[in-house]
N, C-alpha and C positions, 0 to 999 in steps of 0.2 A: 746272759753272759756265757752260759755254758755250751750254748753254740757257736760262740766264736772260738773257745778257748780246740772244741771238737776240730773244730774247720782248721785253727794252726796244727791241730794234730793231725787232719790227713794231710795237709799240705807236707809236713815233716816228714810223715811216711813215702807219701808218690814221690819227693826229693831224693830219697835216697834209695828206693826203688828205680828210679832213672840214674842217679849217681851208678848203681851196681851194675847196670843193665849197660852203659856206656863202656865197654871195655875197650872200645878204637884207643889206643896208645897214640896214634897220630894226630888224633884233636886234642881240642886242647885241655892237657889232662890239669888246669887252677881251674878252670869250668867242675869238670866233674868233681873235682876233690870240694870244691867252695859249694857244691849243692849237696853235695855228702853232711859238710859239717853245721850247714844252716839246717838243712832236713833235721839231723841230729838236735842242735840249738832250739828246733819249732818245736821238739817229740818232749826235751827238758824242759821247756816252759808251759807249754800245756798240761803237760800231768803235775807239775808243782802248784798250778793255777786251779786243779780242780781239788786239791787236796782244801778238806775245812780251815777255815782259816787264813787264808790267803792273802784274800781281801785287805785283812787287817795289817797284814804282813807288809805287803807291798802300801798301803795307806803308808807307815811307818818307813818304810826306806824311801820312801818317794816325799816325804814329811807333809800331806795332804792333811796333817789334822784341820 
């Protein structure tokens, strides 16, 4: 599992590395701003997902008992 949670983390990152990197004001700036705040989104859920306990966590909001 901990290579998936890895993978939504560089995907997070190269999102908003392209998010930065697209400064054209002429395109279309809901593009860049929506891969800014998913990038962000992927960067938040991965590092919560690798913290101990997680598992159990999300078990419980997701009510998977």
């Amino acid at each position: 599992m901990g290579f998936w949670y890895f993978l939504i983390l560089l995907i997070g990152i190269a999102l908003i590395a392209v998010g930065m990197l697209n400064k054209d004001a002429s395109r279309s700036v809901k593009v860049v701003s929506m891969m800014f705040i998913i990038g962000v989104l992927f960067i938040v859920i991965s590092l919560i997902m690798f913290l101990p306990g997680s598992s159990e966590i999300m078990a419980q909001l997701l009510q998977l008992n």
